[in-house]
N, C-alpha and C positions, 0 to 999 in steps of 0.2 A: 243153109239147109234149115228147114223146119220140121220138126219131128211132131206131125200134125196127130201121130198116133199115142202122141205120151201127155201126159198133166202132172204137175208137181206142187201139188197146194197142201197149205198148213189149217187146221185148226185152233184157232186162237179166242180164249174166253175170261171172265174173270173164274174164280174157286168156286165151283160147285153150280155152273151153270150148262152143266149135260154135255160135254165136248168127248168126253169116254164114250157114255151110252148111245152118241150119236154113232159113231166110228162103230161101232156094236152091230149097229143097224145096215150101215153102209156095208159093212163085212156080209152081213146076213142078206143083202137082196142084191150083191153081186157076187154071189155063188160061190162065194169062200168055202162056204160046210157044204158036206154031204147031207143027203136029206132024215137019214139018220143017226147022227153024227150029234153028238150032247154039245150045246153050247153052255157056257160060263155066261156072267153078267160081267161088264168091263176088264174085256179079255184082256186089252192093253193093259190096264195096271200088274202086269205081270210078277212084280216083289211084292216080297213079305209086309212090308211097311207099309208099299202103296195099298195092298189090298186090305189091310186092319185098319188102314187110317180113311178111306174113301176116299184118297187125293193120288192126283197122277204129280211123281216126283220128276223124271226122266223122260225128254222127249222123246217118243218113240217111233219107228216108220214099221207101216204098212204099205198094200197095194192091192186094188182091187181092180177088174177087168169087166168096161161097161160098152157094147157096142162100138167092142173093136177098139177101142182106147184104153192104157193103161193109166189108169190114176194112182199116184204114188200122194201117197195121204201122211201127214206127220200131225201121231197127237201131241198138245203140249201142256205143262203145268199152268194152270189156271192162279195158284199161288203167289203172291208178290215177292216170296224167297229166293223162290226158281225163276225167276225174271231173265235170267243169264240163259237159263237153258232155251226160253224163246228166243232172245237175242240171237244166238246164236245159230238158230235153225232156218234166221230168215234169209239168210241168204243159198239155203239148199232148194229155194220155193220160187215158182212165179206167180203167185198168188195165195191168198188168206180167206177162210170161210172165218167170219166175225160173228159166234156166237153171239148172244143176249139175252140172260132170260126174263119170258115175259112177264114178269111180276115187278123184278128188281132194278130192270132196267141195267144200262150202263153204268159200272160200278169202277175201283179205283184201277183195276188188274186192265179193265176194258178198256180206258184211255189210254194207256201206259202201253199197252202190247199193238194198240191201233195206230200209234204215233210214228211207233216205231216202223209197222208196216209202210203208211203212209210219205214215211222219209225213204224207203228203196224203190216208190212208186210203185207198190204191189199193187196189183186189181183186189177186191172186196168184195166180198158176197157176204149182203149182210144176211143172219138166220137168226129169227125171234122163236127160241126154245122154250119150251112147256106153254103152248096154248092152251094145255087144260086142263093148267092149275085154275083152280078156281076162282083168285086174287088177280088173273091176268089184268096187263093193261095195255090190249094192243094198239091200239090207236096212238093212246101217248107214246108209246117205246117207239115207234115207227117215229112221232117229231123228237123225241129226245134223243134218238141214232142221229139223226141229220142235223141236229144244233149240234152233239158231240163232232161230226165231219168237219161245219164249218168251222169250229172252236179250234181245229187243227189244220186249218186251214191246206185243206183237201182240195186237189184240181177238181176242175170242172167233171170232168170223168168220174171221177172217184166221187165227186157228189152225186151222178146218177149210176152208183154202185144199183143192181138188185136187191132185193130182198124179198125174201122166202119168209114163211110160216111154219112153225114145224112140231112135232110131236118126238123127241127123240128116244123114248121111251117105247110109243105106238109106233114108232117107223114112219111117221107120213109127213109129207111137204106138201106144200100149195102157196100159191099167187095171193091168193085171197084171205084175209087175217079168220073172216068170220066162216068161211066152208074147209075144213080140215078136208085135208087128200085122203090116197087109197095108200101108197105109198111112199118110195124117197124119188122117184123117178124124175120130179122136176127139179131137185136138186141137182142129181144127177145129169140129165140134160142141162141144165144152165152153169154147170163145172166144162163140160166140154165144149160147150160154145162163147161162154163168157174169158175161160181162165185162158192165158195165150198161152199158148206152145214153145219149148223149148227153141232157142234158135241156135247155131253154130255152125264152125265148119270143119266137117267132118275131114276134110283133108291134108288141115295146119295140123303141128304137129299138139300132141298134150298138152291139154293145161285142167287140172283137177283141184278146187278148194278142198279141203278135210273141216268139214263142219262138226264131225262126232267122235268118240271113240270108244269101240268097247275092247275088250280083252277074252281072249280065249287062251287057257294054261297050255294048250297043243299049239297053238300056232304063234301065239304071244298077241301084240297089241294090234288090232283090227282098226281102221282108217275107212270114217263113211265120210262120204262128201258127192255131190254132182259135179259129172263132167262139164265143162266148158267149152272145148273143144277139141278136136281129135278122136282117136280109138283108145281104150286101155284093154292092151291085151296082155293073157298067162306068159307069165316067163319076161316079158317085157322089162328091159335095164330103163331106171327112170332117172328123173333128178329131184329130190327135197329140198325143198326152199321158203323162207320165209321173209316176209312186205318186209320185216325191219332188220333183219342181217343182211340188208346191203350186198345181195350176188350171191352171196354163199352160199352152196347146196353142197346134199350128199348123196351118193350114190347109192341105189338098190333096185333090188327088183321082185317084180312084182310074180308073188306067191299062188296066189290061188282070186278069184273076183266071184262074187255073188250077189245076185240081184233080187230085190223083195217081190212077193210073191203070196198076197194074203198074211199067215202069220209066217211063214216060211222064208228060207233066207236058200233063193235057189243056183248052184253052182255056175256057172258060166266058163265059157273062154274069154268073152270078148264082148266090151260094151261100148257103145256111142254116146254122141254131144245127148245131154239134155239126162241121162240116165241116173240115180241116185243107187249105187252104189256100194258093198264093204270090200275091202281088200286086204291081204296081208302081205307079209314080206318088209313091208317100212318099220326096221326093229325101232327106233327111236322119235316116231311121229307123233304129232300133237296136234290139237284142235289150232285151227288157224293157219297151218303148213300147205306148200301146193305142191305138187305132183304135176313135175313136167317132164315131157321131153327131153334130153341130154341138151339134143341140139339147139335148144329155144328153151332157156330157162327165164321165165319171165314170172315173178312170185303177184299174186291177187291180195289185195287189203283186205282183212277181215273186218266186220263189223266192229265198233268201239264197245266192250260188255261195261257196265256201268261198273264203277267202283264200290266196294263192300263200307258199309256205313258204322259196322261196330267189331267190336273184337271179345274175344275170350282167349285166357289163357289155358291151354292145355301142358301137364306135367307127370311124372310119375307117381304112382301112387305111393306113399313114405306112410303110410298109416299104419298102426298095430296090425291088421290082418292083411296087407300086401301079399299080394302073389300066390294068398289060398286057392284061390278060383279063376283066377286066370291065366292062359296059354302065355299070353307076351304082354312081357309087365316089364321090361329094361325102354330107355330112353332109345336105343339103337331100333328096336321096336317099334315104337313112337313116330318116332323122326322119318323112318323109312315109309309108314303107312299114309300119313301126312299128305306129303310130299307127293307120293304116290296117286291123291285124290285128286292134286294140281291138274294132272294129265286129263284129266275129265271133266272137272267141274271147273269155268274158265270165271265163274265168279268169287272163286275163294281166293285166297292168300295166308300163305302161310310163311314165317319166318321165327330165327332163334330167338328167346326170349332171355329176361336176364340171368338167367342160370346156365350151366349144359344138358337139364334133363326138364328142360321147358321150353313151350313154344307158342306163339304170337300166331294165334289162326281168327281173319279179317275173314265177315261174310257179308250178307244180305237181311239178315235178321236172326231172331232167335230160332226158328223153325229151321230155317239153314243150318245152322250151328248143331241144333238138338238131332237132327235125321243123322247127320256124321256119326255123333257120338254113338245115339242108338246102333247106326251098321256097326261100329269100332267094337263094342261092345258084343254084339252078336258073331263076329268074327273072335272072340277069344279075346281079346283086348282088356287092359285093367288100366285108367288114369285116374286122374284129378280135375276138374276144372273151375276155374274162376267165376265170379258172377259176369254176366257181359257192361260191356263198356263204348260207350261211343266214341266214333272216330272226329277228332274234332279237325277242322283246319283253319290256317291264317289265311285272309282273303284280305285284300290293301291294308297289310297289318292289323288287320282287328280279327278278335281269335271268335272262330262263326261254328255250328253246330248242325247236323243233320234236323230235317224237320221233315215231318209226315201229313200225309193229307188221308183224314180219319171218314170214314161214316159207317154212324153207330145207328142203328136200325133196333128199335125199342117201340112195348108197348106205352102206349099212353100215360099209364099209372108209376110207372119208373120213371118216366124221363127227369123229373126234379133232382131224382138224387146222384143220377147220370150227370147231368149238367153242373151240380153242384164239386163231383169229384174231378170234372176235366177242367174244369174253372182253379180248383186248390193245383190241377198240377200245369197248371197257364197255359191249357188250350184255349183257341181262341173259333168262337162258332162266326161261320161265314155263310149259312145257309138251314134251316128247316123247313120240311115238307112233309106234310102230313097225305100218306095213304092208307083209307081205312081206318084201322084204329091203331096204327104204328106211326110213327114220329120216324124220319130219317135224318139225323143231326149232323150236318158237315163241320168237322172242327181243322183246324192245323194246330199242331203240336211238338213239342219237341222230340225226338225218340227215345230220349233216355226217360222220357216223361212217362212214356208206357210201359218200362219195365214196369212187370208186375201187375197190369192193369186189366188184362183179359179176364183171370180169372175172378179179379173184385168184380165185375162187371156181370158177369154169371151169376156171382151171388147176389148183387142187386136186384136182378133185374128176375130172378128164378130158373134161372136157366133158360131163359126167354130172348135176350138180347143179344145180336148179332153185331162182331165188328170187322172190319174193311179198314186193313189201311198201306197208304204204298207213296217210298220215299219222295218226297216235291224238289229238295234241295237244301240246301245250306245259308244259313242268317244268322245275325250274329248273335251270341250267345245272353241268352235270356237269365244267366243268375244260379244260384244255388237255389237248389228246392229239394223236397224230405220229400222221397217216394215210399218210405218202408215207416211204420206207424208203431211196429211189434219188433221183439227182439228175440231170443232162442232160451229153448232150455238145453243145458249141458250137461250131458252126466260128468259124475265126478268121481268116478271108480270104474273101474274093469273089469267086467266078468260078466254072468249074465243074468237080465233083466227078471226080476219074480213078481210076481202077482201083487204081493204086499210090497213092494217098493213102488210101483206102479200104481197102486191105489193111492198112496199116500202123497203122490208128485203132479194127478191130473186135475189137480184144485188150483193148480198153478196154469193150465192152460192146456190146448188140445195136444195129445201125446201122438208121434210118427211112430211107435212101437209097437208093441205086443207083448204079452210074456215069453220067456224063452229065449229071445233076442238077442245073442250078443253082442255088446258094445262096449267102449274103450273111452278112459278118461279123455273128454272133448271132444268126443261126439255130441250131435245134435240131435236130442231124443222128444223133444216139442217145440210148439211155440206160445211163447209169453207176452199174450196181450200189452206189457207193459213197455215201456222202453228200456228197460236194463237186465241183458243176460241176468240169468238163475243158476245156481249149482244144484244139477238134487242127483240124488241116490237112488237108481232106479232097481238096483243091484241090492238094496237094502233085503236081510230076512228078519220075521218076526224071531224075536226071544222065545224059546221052550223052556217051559218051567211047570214047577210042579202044582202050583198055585193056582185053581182055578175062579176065573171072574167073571161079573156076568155078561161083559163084550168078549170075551174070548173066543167065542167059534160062530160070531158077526159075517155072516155071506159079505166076503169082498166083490163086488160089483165094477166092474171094471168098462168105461166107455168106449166105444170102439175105436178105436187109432184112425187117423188122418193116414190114408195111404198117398205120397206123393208120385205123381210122373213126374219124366227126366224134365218136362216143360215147366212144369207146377216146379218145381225143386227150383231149376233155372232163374225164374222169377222169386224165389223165395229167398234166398241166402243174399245178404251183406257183403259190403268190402272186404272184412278181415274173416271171410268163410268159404267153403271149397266144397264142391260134391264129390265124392267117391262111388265111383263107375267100375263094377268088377258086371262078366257076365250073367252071376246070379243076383247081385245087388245090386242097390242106389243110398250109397248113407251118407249123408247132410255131416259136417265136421267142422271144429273150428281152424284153420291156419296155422294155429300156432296151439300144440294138443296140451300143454302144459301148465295149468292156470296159476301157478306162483308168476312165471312169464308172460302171460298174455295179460294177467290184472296191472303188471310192470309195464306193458306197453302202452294200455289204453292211459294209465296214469299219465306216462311220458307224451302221450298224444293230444290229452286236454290241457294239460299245462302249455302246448306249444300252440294251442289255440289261442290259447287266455294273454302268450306275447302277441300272438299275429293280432288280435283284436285293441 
């Protein structure tokens, strides 16, 4: 059977090359809205975070209805973090619209998600977005798609993919790079005649992959995936099962099925091969699981999600102000919320750490790691967390290290001191290309080599340089190297922070505070240009006396405090340092808050240098 009336294609781009605003457009000239009817700008990014940050985190389905065909459209994270959430949706899809936009061409997210396509034999519809930027280069980006095809050694077919021109922004599409359309209509048209059709048979019994999952508190954990083949129908006793438990399923049945429908999620009885799908009733389902038949339980392989490249420790929070400000602050807490993300996001990992109120959570990068916390935190959460740390492994015995493949897009006038700081941290340039008056510098590098390095990067460059970078693979390990140049200021009293203590502590280096601040011996209340933690007293008050002099009533002038985000913090702290994550804070601390102890350690730790050397 062929379901010649349905389309199941994904969206797939690098970060911030219009894959939302297209879906925007497609919603709006396939009759989603009323004509009345207030539209939003990138509807799909539906959460808080997605819509503050301009990045789609979670891949998402829609479905829109064009001459009599249902296209069932999945946007996706454009992000190199979220890498897992593409992986994973490509097998709900029989085909990929391969954004690109026309300025920047095919960037690192853009190979990495084509590859992928390219290995399920997807069909491709290439789309060169923002023709009217003003920097476009459409000519080149058409031969620089097609060298990226053959570089992935793409069948014959798939090298005479399409390709569309497009405005996603204006809504329009065309054949032709240099005459912009009226509309999306020949997209539109070249989705239904290009992308193939669902195939199956509707008469064998079930077979359903679980590519998604979300959660609803009434009904419990909801299961999206495409049918396969068979019917799924209400009330229907199924079988759970999964490629690597070997036969073993479990029984349940199926609750309630709802089919996408614009932004709406519409009730049903009963759905066919090729249909993308939410269901509930499978209390214990997970991405990866199939959904069969009793009688024919036959489990489908999921796609392989790449493995997480670094880790952070996550713990309870043990600080002097514990558990002021937030809801769940025990390890029981912790542990269960974790855990809990597993079900969802198929590229993290989480495991005990060496303590009981600590935990070993592996991801994709720091952006992965940092969105966690942010949500944990907005749900009421209070931890601690570690600086991040690469995942190293042994390969024919020799111990080898994640490595990234960078491009740094910079004007002109920076690139020396660009080049000079990826060179001190042993990136190695494999490619410059100059457009216009920006420089695009391809480096490889190690990944621990970047901690830290985005935000130097911003200040080099003025808030002008752009960086791109997405995992290549593992070589062997390149050596010790210093990525942190500064070290901290630490208060050295408890209580809180006054004006005249604070005047008197920012000659030592930019202060994370303000007046009125409270803080606790070993916190981290600046940073010190120099390499050796400071003690100061930020808590300090002036003497009153009866004496007058003529500095005595000197306007204290005070510089405005360094405000950190959780990403800037992330990058900022040391081995022997922790962040403190409460719902209303973020405060920088040292490890071990006691400085008669902690000055005993570092002692204890250069001396066991001074044997090892």
């Amino acid at each position: 059977m062929i379901r010649n009336d349905l389309r199941n294609v994904a969206i797939i781009a690098h970060v911030d090359h219009g894959k939302t605003t297209l879906v925007d457009e497609m919603l709006r000239q396939g009759g989603i809205y009323r004509e009345n009817q207030e539209m939003t700008d990138r509807v799909m990014d539906s959460g808080d975070l997605e819509r503050e940050r301009g990045i789609t985190i979670l891949a998402k389905n829609t479905a829109i209805h064009y001459k009599g065909t249902k296209i069932n459209v999945v946007d996706t994270p454009g992000h190199a973090d979220f890498g897992g959430e593409v992986e994973r949706i490509l097998k709900m899809v029989n085909g990929v619209i391969l954004l690109v936009d026309a300025a920047e061409g095919p960037m690192p997210q853009t190979r990495f998600v084509l590859e992928r396509a390219l290995a399920l034999n997807h069909r491709v519809i290439v789309v060169v977005n923002k023709i009217d930027r003003p920097d476009a280069r459409l000519d080149e980006i058409a031969d620089e798609v097609l060298e990226l095809l053959i570089e992935l050694d793409a069948s014959d077919e798939q090298l005479d993919s399409p390709m569309l021109f497009c405005s996603g922004r204006a809504g329009t599409a065309s054949f032709d790079p240099h005459t912009p359309g009226t509309d999306l209509t020949p997209l539109l048209d070249k989705i239904v005649e290009y992308m193939p059709a669902p195939e199956g048979d509707e008469e064998e019994p079930l077979q359903l992959l679980v590519s998604s999952i979300d959660y609803n508190e009434f009904v419990g954990r909801i299961g999206i995936g495409r049918i396969e083949r068979g019917v799924l129908k209400q009330g229907q006793g199924v079988a759970v099962c999964n490629y690597h438990t070997e036969g073993k399923s479990k029984p349940a049945k199926i609750v309630s099925i709802y089919q996408f429908d614009g932004l709406k999620r519409v009730p049903v009885t009963e759905a066919k091969v090729g249909d993308i799908v939410c269901f509930s009733g499978c209390e214990d389902i997970s991405i990866g699981d199939t959904v069969c038949a009793p009688s024919r339980v036959e489990p489908l392989e999921f796609v392989k999600v790449g493995e997480p490249t670094m880790e952070m420790t996550f713990s309870v929070n043990d600080s002097p102000f514990a558990g002021k400000e937030g809801k769940f602050v025990t390890s029981r807490h912790l542990r269960a919320r974790l855990y809990r993300e597993l079900l969802k996001d198929v590229s993290l990992r989480v495991s005990d750490g060496d303590t009981t109120d600590s935990f070993r959570v592996a991801g994709r990068g720091e952006m992965h790691l940092s969105i966690l916390i942010e949500n944990m935190r907005r749900e009421g959460y209070e931890l601690t967390c570690s600086n991040p740390r690469v995942l190293y492994k042994e390969i024919d015995g020799v111990k080898c290290e994640p490595i990234e493949n960078v491009i740094i897009d910079v004007p002109e006038a920076y690139m020396g001191s660009v080049m000079e700081k990826l060179g001190s941290r042993k990136g190695i340039m494999n490619d410059m290309q100059l457009h216009g008056s920006r420089y695009k510098l391809f480096y490889t590098i190690p990944t621990r080599c970047l901690f830290g390095y985005r935000s130097e990067l911003l200040t080099d460059t003025r808030g002008e340089g752009i960086i791109s970078s997405i995992f290549a693979g593992y070589e062997p390990f390149k050596g010790e190297i210093k990525t942190r140049f500064t070290s901290s200021l630490v208060a050295s009293e408890t209580g809180i922070a006054t004006t005249y203590g604070l005047f008197n502590s920012q000659d030592r280096g930019p202060l994370f505070i303000g007046p009125a601040t409270p803080v606790y011996c070993g916190m981290i209340v600046g940073e010190n240009p120099k390499p050796d933690d400071i003690e100061v007293n930020v808590c300090k008050e002036k003497h009153l006396t009866a004496i007058r002099s003529s500095g005595a009533d000197e306007k204290l002038t005070l510089i405005t405090p360094v405000q950190l985000s959780l990403e800037e913090a992330i990058e900022f702290i040391a081995d022997d340092e922790l962040i403190e994550v409460t719902p209303k804070s973020i405060r920088l601390r040292k490890a071990i808050l006691d400085t008669a102890q902690r000055k005993r350690m570092q002692a204890q730790r250069r001396a066991a240098l001074k044997e090892n050397k």
